[in-house]
C-alpha positions as CSV (number, residue, x, y, z in Angstrom):
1,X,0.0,0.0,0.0
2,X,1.4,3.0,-1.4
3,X,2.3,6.4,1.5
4,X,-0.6,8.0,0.0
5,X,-2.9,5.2,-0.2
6,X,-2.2,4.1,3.7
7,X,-2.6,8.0,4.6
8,X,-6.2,7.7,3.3
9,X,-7.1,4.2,4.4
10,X,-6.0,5.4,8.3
11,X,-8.5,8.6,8.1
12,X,-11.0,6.3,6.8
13,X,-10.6,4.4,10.2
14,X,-10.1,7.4,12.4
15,X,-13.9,8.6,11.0
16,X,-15.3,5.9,11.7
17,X,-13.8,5.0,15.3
18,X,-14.9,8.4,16.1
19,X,-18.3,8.5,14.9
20,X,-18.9,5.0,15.9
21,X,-17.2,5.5,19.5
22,X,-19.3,8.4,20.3
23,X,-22.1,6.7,19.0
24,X,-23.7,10.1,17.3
25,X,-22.2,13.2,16.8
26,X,-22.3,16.6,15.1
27,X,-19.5,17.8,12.5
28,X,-18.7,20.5,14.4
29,X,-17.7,17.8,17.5
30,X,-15.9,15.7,14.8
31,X,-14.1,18.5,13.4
32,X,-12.5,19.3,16.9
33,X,-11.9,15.4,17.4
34,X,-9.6,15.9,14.3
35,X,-7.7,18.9,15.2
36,X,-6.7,17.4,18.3
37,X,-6.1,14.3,16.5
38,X,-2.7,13.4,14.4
39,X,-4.2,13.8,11.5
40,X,-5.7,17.5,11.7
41,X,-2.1,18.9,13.8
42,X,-4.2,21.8,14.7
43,X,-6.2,22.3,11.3
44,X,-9.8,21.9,10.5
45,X,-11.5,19.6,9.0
46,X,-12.5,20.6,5.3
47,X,-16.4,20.1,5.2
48,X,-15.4,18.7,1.4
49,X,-12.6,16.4,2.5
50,X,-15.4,15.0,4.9
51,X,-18.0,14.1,2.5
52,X,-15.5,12.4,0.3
53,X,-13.9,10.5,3.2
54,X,-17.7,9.5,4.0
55,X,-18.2,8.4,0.4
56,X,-15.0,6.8,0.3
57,X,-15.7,4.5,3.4
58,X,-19.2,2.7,1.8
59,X,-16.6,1.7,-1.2
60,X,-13.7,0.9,1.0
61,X,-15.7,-0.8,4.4
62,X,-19.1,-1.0,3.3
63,X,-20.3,1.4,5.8
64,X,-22.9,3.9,5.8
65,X,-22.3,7.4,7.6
66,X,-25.9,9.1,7.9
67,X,-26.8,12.1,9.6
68,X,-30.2,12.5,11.7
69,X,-31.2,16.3,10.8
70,X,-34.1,15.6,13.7
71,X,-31.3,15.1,16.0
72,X,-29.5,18.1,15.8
73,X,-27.7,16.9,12.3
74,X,-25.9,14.5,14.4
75,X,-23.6,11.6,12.1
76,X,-23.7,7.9,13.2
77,X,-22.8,4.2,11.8
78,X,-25.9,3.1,10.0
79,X,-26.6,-0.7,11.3
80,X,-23.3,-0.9,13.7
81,X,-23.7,-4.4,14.3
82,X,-22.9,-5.3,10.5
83,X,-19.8,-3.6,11.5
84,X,-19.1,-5.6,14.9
85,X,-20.3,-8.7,13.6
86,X,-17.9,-8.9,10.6
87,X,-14.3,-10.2,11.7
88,X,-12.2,-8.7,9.2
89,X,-13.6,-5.1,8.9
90,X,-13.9,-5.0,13.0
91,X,-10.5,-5.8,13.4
92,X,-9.1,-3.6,10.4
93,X,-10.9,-0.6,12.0
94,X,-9.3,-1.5,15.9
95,X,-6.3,-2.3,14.6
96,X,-6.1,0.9,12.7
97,X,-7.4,3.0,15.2
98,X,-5.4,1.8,18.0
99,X,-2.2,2.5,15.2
100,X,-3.4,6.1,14.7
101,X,-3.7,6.6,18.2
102,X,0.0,5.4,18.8
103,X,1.1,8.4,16.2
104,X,-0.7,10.8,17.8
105,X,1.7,10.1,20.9
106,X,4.5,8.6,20.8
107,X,4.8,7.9,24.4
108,X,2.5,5.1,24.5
109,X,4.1,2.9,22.8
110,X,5.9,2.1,26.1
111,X,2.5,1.2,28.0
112,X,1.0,-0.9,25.6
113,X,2.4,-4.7,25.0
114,X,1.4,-7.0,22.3
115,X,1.3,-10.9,21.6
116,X,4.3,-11.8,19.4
117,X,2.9,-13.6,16.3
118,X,4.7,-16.7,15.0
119,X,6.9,-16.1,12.0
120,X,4.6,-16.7,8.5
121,X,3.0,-13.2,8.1
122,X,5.7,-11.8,5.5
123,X,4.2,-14.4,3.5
124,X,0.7,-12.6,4.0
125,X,0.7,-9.8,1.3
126,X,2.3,-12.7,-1.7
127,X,-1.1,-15.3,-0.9
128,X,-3.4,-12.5,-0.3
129,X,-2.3,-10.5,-4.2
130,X,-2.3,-15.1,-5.2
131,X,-6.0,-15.2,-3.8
132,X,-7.2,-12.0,-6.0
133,X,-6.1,-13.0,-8.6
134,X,-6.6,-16.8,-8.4
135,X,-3.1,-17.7,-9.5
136,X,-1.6,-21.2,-8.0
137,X,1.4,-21.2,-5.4
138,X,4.4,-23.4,-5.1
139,X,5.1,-24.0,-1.4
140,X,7.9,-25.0,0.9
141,X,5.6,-26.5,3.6
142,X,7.1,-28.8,7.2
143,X,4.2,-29.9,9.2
144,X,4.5,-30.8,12.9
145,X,5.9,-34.1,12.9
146,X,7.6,-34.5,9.7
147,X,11.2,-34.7,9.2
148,X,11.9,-33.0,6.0
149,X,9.8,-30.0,4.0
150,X,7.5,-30.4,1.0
151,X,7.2,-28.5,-2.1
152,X,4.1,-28.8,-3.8
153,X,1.3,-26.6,-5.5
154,X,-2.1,-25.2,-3.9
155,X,-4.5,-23.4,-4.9
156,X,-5.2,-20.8,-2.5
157,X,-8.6,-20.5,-1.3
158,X,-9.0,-18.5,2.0
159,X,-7.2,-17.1,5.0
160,X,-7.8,-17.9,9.0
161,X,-6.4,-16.8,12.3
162,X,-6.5,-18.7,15.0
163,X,-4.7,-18.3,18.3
164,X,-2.3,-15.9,16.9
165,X,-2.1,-17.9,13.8
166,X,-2.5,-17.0,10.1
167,X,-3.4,-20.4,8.2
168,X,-4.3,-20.6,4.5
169,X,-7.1,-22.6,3.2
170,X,-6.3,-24.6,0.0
171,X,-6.5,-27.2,-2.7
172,X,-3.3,-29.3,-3.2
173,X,-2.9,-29.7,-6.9
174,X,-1.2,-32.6,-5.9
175,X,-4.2,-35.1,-4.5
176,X,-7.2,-32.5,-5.0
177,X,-7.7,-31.9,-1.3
178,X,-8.6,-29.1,0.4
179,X,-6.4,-28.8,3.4
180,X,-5.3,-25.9,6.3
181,X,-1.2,-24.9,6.2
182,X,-0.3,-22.6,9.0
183,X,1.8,-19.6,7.8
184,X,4.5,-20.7,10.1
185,X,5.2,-23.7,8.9
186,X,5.9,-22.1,5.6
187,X,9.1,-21.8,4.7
188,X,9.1,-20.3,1.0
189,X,6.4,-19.7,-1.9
190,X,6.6,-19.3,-5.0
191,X,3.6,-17.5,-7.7
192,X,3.6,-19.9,-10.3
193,X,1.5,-17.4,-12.1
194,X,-0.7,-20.6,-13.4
195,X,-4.4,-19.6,-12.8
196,X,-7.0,-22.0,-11.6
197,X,-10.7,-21.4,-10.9
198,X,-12.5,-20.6,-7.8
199,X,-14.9,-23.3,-6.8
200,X,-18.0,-20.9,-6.7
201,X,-19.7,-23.3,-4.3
202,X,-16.3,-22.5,-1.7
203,X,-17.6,-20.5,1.3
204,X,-15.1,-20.5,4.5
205,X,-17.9,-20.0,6.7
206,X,-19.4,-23.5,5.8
207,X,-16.1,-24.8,5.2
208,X,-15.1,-24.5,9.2
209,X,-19.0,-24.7,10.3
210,X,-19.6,-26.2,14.3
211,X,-15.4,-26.1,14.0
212,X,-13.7,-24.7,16.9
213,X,-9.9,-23.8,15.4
214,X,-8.6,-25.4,12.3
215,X,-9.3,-28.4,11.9
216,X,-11.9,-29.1,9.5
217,X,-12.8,-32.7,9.8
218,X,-16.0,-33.4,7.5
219,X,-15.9,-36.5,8.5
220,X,-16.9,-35.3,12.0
221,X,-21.0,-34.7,12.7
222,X,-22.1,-31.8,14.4
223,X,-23.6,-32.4,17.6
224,X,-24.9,-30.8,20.5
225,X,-22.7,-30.6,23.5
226,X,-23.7,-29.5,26.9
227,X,-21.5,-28.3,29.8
228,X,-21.5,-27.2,33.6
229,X,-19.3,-24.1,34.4
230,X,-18.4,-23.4,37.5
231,X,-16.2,-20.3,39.5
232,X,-14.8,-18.0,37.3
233,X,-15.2,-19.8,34.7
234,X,-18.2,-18.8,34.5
235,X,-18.0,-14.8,33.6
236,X,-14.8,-15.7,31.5
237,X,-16.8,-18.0,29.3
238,X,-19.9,-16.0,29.1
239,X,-17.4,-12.6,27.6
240,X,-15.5,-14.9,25.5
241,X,-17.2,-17.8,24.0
242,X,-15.5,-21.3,23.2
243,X,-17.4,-21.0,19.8
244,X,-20.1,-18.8,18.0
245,X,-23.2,-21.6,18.5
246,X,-23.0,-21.0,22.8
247,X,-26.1,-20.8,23.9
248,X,-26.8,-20.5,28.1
249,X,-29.7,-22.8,28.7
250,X,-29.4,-22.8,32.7
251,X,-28.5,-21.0,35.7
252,X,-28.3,-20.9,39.4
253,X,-26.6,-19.6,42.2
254,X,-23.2,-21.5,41.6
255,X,-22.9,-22.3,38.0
256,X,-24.2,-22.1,34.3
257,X,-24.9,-24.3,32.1
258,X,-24.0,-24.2,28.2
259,X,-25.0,-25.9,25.1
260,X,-22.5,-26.4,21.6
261,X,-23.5,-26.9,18.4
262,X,-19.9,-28.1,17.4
263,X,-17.8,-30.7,15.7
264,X,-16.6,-32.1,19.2
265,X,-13.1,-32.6,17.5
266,X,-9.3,-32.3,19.4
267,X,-9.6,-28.6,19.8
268,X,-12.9,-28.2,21.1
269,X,-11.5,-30.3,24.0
270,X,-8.4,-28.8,24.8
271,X,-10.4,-25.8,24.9
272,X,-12.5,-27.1,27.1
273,X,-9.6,-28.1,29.0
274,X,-8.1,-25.2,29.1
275,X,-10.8,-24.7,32.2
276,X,-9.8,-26.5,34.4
277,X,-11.6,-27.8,37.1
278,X,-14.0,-25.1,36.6
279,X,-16.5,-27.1,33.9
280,X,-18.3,-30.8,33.5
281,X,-18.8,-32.1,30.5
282,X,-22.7,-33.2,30.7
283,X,-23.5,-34.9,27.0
284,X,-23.0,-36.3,25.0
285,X,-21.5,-39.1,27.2
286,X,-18.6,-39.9,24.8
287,X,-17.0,-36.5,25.0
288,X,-17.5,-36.9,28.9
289,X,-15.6,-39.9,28.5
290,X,-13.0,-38.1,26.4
291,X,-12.5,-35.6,29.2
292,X,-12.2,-38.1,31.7
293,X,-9.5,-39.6,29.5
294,X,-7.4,-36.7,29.1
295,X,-7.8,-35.9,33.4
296,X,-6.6,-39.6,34.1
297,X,-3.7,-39.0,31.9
298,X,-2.5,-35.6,33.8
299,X,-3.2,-37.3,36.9
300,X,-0.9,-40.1,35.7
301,X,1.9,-37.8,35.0
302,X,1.9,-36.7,38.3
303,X,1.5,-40.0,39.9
304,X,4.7,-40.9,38.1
């Protein structure tokens, strides 16, 4: 992204943070938000520069500025939770904002501390230009558990984070199957500049449905699993879901109790794991037995 080009995109973001932080506001209150801002060092806002930036963001972020002239001509974020609910433009916009924020001074740069992400993102910008154009990648690829790299071909379909992981979503060329590679596992690609088409039936969403993480095991059923939570457990859970389908079905003075729509798969567990003692697993009775597996074998350890 060209100086220019990344200059624009981070008043795009500074609009809407502001308008959609304050939840409505009036020009005039946006315009002193800017001179205080980076951006404005001082300077007003243009009201032309505004209405362009406005128009720009539908284009750019699909978002719609409106202004209530029965409210005081007051500007707010037409249908927020389009703009909460979506994943990518949500975290473009905090990402951005907290980045604009950090120019404006300098001196927090010391206060705030961020997870290091695995290496595999300077290969983000070469699969993202191979996924809009649809052209097919040669990649250096060493799973977990193997000895030696791979090279091989894949049609790149999507991207997924994860637990501070980047993985692409693709076809190998080599046995036609759609498997996840995580970006730091990667150790060189190559744009064969071969073009290959798009399955038009492809949709991420579906592709990774009742999956919690990255493994998409078809093979698996969805099925409904219910759990007991207990202590804290119980207020971490209910801010930060294990996955989208959670659903509290019961309640009383010293626990909750949650139901899954989910492909009860290896990382559904460990997440459930990563609990404690704080849940029970209450159905199906197979994953209970799975849990009570995986607690007799951290009891053995100790034992030992």
């Amino acid at each position: 992204m060209g100086a220019r080009n990344a200059d624009l995109f981070g008043r795009y973001v500074w609009l809407i943070d502001t308008i959609r932080s304050h939840g409505r506001i009036t020009f005039q209150e946006i315009n002193e938000c800017w001179k205080r801002s980076h951006l404005g060092y001082g300077d007003d806002l243009p009201w032309r520069t505004f209405m362009n930036h406005k128009k720009a963001i539908v284009d750019v972020f699909n978002v719609y500025i409106e202004c209530d002239a029965k409210d005081g001509y007051k500007y707010y974020i037409d249908h927020p939770e389009d703009l909460e609910g979506d994943g990518l433009r949500s975290w473009l916009v905090d990402s951005y904002a907290t980045l604009n924020q950090l120019q404006a001074d300098r001196s927090l740069e010391h206060r705030i501390q961020f997870e290091e992400m695995p290496s595999g993102s300077r290969f983000l910008t070469r699969i993202l230009e191979a996924m809009r154009f649809d052209t097919v990648l040669m990649i250096t690829y060493q799973g977990f558990g193997k000895s030696h790299p791979s090279t091989f071909e894949v049609e790149p379909y999507a991207m997924k984070v994860h637990n501070r992981r980047w993985y692409l979503v693709g076809r190998s060329v080599y046995d036609s199957k759609v498997r996840t590679y995580g970006l730091d596992r990667l150790l060189e690609i190559v744009d064969t500049e071969k073009k290959f088409k798009m399955p038009e039936d492809f949709d991420i969403k579906d592709y990774f449905a009742g999956c919690v993480g990255v493994i998409a095991d078809r093979k698996q059923p969805i099925e409904r699993v219910v759990i007991k939570v207990y202590g804290y457990a119980r207020k971490y859970l209910a801010t930060l879901p294990i996955h989208s389908s959670q659903t509290e079905i019961a309640r009383d003075y010293e626990s909750t109790t949650y139901a899954y729509e989910v492909r009860p798969n290896y990382e559904f567990l460990q997440a459930l794991l990563m609990q404690a003692d704080q849940i029970k697993v209450l159905e199906p009775i197979w994953v209970q037995d799975e849990m009570k597996r995986f607690a007799e074998n951290i009891l053995a350890h100790y034992q030992k």
